[in-house]
Each structure stands twice: as structure tokens, then as C-alpha cells.
DOFILO-196467 format. One record per residue (C-alpha): residue number from 1; residue in one letter; x, y, z. Coordinates in steps of 0.02 Angstrom, whole numbers, plus 50000, padded with zeros to 5 digits. Example, Ala and Ser with C-alpha at 12.3 -4.5 7.8 and 13.67 -1.06 7.14 Angstrom:
DOFILO-196467
R   resi   resn       X       Y       Z
R      1      A   50615   49775   50390
R      2      S   50684   49947   50357
This chain:
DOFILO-196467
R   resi   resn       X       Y       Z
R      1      X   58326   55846   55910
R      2      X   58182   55765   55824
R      3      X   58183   55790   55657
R      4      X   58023   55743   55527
R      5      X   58035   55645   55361
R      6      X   58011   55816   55254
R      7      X   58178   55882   55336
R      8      X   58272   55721   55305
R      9      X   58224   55744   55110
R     10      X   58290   55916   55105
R     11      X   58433   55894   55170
R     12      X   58465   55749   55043
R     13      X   58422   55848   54927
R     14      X   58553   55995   54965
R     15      X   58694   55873   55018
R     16      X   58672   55795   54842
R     17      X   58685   55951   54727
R     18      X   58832   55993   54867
R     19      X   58920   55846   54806
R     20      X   58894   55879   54595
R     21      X   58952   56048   54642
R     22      X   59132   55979   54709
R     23      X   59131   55847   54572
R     24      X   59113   55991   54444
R     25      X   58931   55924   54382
R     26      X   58787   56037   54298
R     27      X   58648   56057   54447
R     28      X   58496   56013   54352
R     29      X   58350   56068   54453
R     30      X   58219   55934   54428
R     31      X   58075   56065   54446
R     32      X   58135   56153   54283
R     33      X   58164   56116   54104
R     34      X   58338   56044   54042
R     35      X   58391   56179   53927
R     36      X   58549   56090   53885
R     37      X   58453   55936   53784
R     38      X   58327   55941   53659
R     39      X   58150   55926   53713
R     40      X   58065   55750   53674
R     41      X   57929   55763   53516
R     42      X   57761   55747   53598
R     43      X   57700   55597   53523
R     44      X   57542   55633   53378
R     45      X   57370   55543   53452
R     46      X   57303   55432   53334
R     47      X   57137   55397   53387
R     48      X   57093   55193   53328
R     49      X   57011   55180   53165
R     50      X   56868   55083   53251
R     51      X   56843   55215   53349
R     52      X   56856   55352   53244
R     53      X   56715   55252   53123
R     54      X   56589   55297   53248
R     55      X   56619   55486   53218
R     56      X   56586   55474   53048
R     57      X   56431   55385   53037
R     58      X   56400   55438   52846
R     59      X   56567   55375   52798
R     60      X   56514   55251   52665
R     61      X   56394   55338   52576
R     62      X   56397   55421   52419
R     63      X   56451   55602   52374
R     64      X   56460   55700   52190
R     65      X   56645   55661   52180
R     66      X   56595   55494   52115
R     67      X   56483   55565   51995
R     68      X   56506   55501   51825
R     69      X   56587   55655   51709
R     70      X   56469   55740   51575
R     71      X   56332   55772   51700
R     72      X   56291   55964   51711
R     73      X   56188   56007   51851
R     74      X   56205   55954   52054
R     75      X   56021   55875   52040
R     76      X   56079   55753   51899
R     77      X   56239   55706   51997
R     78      X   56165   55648   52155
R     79      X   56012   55564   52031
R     80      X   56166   55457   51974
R     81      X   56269   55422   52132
R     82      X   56125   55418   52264
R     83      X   55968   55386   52183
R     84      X   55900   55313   52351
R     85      X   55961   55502   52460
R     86      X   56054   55416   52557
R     87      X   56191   55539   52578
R     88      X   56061   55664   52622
R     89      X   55939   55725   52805
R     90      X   55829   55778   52660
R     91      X   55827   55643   52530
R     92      X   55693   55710   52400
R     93      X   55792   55897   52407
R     94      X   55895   55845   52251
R     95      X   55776   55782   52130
R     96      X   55648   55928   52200
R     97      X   55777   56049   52153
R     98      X   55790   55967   51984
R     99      X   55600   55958   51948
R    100      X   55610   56139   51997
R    101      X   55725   56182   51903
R    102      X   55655   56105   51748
R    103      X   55475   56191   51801
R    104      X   55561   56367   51776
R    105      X   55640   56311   51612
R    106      X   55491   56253   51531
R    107      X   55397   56386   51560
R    108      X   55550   56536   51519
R    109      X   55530   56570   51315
R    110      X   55728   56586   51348
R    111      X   55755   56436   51430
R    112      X   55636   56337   51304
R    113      X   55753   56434   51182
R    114      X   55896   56350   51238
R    115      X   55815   56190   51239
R    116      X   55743   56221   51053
R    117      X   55921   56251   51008
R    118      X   55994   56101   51084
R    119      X   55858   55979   51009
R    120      X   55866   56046   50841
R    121      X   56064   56061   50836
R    122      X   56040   55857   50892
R    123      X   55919   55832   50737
R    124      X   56022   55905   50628
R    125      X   56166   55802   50685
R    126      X   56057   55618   50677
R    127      X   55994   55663   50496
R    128      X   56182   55710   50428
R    129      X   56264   55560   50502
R    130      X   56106   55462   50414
R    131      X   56110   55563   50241
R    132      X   56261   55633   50234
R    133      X   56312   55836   50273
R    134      X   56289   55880   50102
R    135      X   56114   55825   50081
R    136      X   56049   55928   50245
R    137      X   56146   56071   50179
R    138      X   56062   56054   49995
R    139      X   55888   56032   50107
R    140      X   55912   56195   50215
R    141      X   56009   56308   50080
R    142      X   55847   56276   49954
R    143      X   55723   56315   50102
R    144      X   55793   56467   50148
R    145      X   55826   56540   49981
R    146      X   55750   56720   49944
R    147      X   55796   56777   50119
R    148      X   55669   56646   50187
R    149      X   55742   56655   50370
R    150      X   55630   56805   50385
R    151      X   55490   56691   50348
R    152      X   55540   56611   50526
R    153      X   55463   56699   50676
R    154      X   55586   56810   50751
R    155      X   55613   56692   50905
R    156      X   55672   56556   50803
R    157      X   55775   56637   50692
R    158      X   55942   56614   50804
R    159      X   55889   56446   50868
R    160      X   55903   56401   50659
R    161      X   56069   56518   50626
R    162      X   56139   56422   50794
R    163      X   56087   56243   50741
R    164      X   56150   56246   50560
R    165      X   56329   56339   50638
R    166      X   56354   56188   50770
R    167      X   56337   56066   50629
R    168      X   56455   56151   50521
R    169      X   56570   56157   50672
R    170      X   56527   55956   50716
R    171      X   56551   55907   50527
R    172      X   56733   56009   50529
R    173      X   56783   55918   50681
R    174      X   56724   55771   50655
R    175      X   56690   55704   50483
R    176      X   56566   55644   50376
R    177      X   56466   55522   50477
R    178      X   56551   55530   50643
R    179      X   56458   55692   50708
R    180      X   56417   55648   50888
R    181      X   56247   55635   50935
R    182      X   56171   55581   51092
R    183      X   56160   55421   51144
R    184      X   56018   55362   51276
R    185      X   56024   55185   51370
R    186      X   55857   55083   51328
R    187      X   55761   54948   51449
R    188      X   55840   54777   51424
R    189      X   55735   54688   51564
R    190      X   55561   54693   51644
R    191      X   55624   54659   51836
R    192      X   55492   54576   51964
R    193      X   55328   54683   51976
R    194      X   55318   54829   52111
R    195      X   55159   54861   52200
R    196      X   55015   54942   52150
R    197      X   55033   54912   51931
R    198      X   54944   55036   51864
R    199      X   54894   55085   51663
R    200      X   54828   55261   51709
R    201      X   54922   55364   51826
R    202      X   54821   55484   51933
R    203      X   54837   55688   51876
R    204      X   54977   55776   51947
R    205      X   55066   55611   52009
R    206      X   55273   55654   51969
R    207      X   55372   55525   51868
R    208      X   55529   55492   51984
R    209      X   55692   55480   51874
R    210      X   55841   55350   51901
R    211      X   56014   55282   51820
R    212      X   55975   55113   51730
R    213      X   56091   55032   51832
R    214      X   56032   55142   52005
R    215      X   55835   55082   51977
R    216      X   55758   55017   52116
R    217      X   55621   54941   52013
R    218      X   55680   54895   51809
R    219      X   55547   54899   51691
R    220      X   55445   55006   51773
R    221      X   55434   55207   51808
R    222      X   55387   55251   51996
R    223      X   55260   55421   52016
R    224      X   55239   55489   52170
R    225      X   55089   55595   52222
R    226      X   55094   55799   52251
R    227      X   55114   55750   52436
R    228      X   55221   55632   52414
R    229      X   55123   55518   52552
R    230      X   55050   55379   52392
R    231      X   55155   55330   52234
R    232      X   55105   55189   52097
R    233      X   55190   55106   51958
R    234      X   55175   55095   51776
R    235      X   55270   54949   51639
R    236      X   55397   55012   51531
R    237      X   55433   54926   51370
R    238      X   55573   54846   51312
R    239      X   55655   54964   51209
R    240      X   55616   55115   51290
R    241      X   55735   55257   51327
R    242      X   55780   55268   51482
R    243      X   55796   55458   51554
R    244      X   55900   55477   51730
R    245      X   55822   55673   51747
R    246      X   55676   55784   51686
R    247      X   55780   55892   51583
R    248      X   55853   55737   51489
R    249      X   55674   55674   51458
R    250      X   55613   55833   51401
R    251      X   55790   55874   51289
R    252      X   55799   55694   51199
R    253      X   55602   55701   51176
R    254      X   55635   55847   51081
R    255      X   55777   55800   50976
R    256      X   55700   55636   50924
R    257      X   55536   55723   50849
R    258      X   55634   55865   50767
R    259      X   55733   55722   50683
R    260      X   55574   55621   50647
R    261      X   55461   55753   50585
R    262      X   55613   55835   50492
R    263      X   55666   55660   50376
R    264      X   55527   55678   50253
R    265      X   55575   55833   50200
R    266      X   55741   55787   50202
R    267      X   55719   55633   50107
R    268      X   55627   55733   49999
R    269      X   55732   55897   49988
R    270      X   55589   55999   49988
R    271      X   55598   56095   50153
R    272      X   55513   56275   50147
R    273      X   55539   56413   50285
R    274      X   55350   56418   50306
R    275      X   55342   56217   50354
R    276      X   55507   56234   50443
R    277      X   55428   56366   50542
R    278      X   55289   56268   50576
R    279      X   55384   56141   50638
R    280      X   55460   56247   50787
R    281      X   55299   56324   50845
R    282      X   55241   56153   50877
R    283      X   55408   56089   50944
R    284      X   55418   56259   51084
R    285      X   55224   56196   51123
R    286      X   55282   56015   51174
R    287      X   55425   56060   51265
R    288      X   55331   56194   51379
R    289      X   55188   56038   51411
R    290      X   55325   55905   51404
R    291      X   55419   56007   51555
R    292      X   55258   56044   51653
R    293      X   55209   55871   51640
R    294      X   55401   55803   51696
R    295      X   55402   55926   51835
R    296      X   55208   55970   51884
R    297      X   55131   55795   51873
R    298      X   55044   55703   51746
R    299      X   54897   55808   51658
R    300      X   54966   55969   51731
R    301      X   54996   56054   51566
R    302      X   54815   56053   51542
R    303      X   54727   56082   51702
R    304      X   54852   56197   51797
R    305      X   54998   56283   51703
R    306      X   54884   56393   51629
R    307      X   54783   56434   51805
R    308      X   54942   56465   51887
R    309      X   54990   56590   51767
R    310      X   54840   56686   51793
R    311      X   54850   56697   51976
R    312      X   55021   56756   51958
R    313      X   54957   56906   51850
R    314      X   54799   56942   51948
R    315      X   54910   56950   52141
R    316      X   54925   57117   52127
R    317      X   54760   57173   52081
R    318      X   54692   57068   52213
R    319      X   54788   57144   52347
R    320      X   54783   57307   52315
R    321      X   54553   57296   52303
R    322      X   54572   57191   52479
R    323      X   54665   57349   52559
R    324      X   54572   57487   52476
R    325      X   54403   57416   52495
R    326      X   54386   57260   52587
R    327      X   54483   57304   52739
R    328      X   54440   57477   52807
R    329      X   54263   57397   52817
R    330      X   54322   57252   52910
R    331      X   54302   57232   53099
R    332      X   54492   57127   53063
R    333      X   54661   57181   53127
R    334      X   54711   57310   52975
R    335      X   54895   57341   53019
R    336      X   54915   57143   53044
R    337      X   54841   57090   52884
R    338      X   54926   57233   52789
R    339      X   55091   57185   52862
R    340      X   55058   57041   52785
R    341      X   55001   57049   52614
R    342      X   55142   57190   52595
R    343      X   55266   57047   52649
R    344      X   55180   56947   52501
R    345      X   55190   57060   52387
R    346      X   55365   57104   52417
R    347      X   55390   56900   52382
R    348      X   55300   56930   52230
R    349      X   55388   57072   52184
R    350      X   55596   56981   52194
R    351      X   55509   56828   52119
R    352      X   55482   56943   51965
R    353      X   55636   57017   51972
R    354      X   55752   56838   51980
R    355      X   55622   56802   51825
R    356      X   55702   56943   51742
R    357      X   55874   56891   51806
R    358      X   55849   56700   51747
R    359      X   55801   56759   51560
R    360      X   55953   56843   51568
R    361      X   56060   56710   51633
R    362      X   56002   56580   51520
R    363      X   56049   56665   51382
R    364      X   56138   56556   51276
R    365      X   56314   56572   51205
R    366      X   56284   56607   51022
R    367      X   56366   56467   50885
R    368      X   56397   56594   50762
R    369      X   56497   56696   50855
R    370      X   56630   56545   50822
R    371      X   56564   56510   50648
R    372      X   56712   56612   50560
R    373      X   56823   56464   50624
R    374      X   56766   56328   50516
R    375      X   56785   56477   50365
R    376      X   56955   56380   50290
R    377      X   56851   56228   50257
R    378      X   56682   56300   50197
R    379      X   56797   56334   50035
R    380      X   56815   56158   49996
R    381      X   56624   56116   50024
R    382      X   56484   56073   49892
R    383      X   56412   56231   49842
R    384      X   56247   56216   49920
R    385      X   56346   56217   50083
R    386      X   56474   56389   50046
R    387      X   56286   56462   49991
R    388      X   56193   56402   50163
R    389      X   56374   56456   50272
R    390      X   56331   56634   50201
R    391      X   56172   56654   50241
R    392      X   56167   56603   50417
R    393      X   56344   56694   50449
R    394      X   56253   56871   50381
């Protein structure tokens, strides 16, 4: 009988587990697992590293985690590790953000406040380390003597209380003549001249804001237009601070002109409420213009701030005389239009409201609320400084 090659390997395959039955072997089915040994790892994949590189195509550029420490905001992190926006599909988001973000706090009376209060807590700090903490004490206990801090408009009143408390606090922790003050990196070179040179920058052309050691183009400041489709270049000096963000400009503009218009009087000792009242009205006025101009473009504290404003105010009105008059005389789609400036005003309306929310939020934590820890060393003070510790404590 004729027998095919599939029968011949089955009945190899029976007379063979046959035999390891008589010989008193396992029968290990070679369709099934082998319970009796342990299974073999599976061996991990590792893909080459060659290969791998060209699934991470963004692999050697920058992210915030090499951000130097101290910075406070996202904005100024990526200004200092990716000035160029490399690391980004949208490279101008960042510093938008941060312009925008500067825009809002220039023109918030509470974010100006905490600005204010910053700059002047700076001052205060530049002038002890240069006359000493008993002399500013001596300056600021005489001018508000006779309850003079009500001589100081009521929105300055804390931002003077907070100032004085941080600089008892620095002077405690610190020393005579080692309170910290900031420090700002100045133009050392001129590099080779970018194209167009310009001495007067078109209105509403942004400065653009870099790291000294990040700047495409030393010695000079890059503005872009609104558009952002034309920029030109003007010279620095050498000497000049250099700011790596709006809000730096803006904060270290302020400080320096507190401390410079402040020194007379100080030199003097013959600070009055009145002039040091004075003295803050103009300071909140140059930091709202200095912040429009940083974020809004050169000349836009003059020419727009004050015309956006007013549109703000007047949306409503506007509106609600297009709807009740304009409209139901209008051969125009009602419902589609209405739809519409309801959607607006709706925008309009939560703009208001994260106004509201963004005065609350930059509320400030207040310095004298720690003031009564630096009470063990007031004692030991000159007495013009125990007398100006109890009046701003009260």
C-alpha cells in the first residue's frame, strides 16, 4: 500500500513519543508550552539611537528647564533660553504674551501699585546702602511727623508703609551697607551694524527684548512694526542698561528715578509728605506711559492709550443705539447682526469681569504684615528709626 510523505511523518512522530514513553521520558508536545521550565525573557527592543534622533526632531533645542533661576514669569524664561523661538511653531507667542502681560499691568492702578512698591522699596534700598540706614530713617521719620502719611494720597499710603517695612526687614537681615539691590548688566560693546540704523523709530514700532549674552545684534535695540512684517534698528550706548523683558525695563526705570529724584532730599534731610507725595503721582504717571510705550509701541502713550480707553467705555452704548435704532430700519439681516454684537458684548462683558479678577489677583502681599519680626532689633536702633518703625507699624 502506497503510503504519502504526511503519513510517514506521523507515524514518526507517534513511534517516537512511543519510545520516551517505554524509556520513562516526559512527552513534551512541541505544539504547547513547556510548563516544566521557565519561559525565556522576551528580549527589550532598543530602537538605534540614530534612528530614534529622527523622531525627535526638536531634540536639541532649548526648553525652561535651562532657564537661569530668579526669573518669575514663563515669558522671561524662554526670553533667556530661546531668544531666537526656536523651541517654538509660534516663535513670537512668548514675548507677545509678555508684552501683554505688561500692557495689562501698566494700565491696572493695582498692578502699577505693585510696581510703585517694588521701585520705591529698590530706592530706598540704593540710598541706605549709599548713606547709611540711619540717615533715610532720620529723612522719612522728620517727613512724616504730625501724622503726615495722611498728607499722602490714599493709594500711596501702603506702597510707603510697605517700602519703609522691606527696608527695615533688608537692613535686619542684612546689615548696614549690604542691603541687596538690583543689579542690571550694561552694554560693553557696539557689535557690527544691523540694517536699516535708524535715530527716530516710527510710532507704535515695539522694542524687542534679549539676554546680553542671547542678542542677536549688541549695541543696538531691534523694533518691530505692529504687523510685525518691517523692523529697524537704533545704537545703544555704551553704558546702557541692558533690560532682557518689558517688565524689567519698566521696574528698574522706576527704581532708578525714585532713587535719583529722592537723593536731594535725602542729602538734604528735608523730605516733606507733600513733596514725597508729589513724587509718586509723577512716578505712577511714568510707569503707566513707560508700560504702554514697552508693550504698545513707541509714542503709544500719547496717541492711543487714551483712545482705547474710551472705546472700551463707549462699546456698550454703541451697541445698544445700533439695535434699538439703527437696525429695525435696516433692510440688513437683524437676527444675524444681533447674534453678533450680543456675542461681542458677551466678550466685553468676561473681559470686564477677569479685569475685576486681575485687580484682585495682583494684590500684593503686604510687608507689614511681617514687620513685627524685625521688633527685637528696632530696640537697639537710633531713635529716629524706633519713632519711624511706629508709625508705619500703626
Amino acid at each position: 500500500m502506497a503510503t504519502n510523505k504526511k503519513d510517514v511523518e506521523e507515524l514518526d512522530l507517534e513511534v517516537g513519543t512511543m519510545s520516551k514513553y517505554v524509556l520513562g521520558e516526559p512527552v513534551i508536545d512541541p505544539e504547547k508550552p513547556n510548563y516544566l521550565e521557565h519561559p525565556s525573557p522576551k528580549k527589550k527592543k532598543y530602537r538605534n539611537y540614530k534612528i530614534a534622533e529622527k523622531g525627535a526632531p526638536n531634540r536639541d533645542k532649548p526648553t525652561t528647564a535651562s532657564a537661569q533661576k530668579g526669573l518669575k514669569d514663563l515669558p522671561a524664561a524662554m526670553a533667556a533660553v530661546d531668544p531666537q523661538g526656536l523651541s517654538s511653531i509660534a516663535p513670537m507667542m512668548y514675548s507677545m504674551l509678555g508684552q501683554i502681560a505688561s500692557a495689562s499691568k501698566g494700565s491696572s492702578q493695582s498692578s502699577r501699585k505693585v510696581v510703585m512698591e517694588d521701585a520705591l522699596s529698590g530706592a530706598l534700598s540704593i540710598l541706605a546702602n549709599k548713606y547709611s540706614f540711619d540717615q533715610i530713617t532720620d529723612v522719612f521719620d522728620k517727613a512724616l511727623a504730625n501724622d503726615g502719611i495722611n498728607l499722602i494720597d490714599v493709594e500711596y499710603r501702603e506702597i510707603v508703609k510697605n517700602a519703609l517695612a522691606n527696608l527695615y526687614k533688608n537692613y535686619v537681615a542684612y546689615g548696614e551697607g549690604n542691603i541687596p539691590v538690583t543689579t542690571t548688566e550694561i552694554v560693553t560693546t557696539i557689535g557690527i551694524a544691523p540694517t536699516p540704523v535708524v535715530t527716530v523709530v516710527p510710532d507704535l514700532y515695539i522694542q524687542q527684548y534679549y539676554t546680553s549674552s542671547d542678542d542677536p545684534y549688541p549695541g543696538y535695540i531691534k523694533w518691530v512694526s505692529p504687523d510685525g512684517t518691517d523692523y529697524v534698528f537704533t545704537q545703544r550706548k555704551i553704558g546702557d542698561p541692558y533690560y532682557s523683558t518689558p517688565d524689567e525695563d519698566v521696574y528698574s526705570t522706576a527704581e532708578q528715578e525714585l532713587a535719583t529724584s529722592l537723593e536731594p532730599y535725602v542729602i538734604e534731610i528735608n523730605l516733606t509728605a507733600r513733596i514725597l507725595n508729589d513724587l509718586l503721582t509723577e512716578q505712577d504717571s511714568n510707569v503707566e506711559s513707560n508700560s504702554a510705550e514697552k508693550t504698545g509701541g513707541k509714542n503709544s502713550s500719547k496717541n492711543v492709550m487714551e483712545l482705547l480707553m474710551k472705546l472700551a467705555g463707549y462699546a456698550g452704548t454703541i451697541t445698544n443705539l445700533q439695535q434699538k435704532i439703527q437696525l429695525p430700519t435696516s433692510v440688513l439681516n437683524q437676527g444675524s447682526i444681533k447674534k453678533s454684537q450680543d456675542a461681542f458684548m458677551k466678550n466685553i462683558g468676561q473681559l470686564r469681569q477677569e479685569k475685576e479678577k486681575a485687580k484682585q489677583a495682583a494684590q500684593p502681599t503686604s510687608a507689614l504684615s511681617t514687620l513685627t519680626n524685625v521688633a527685637g532689633s528696632v530696640s537697639n536702633m537710633a531713635p529716629a528709626a524706633k519713632s519711624l518703625y511706629d508709625k508705619i507699624k500703626s
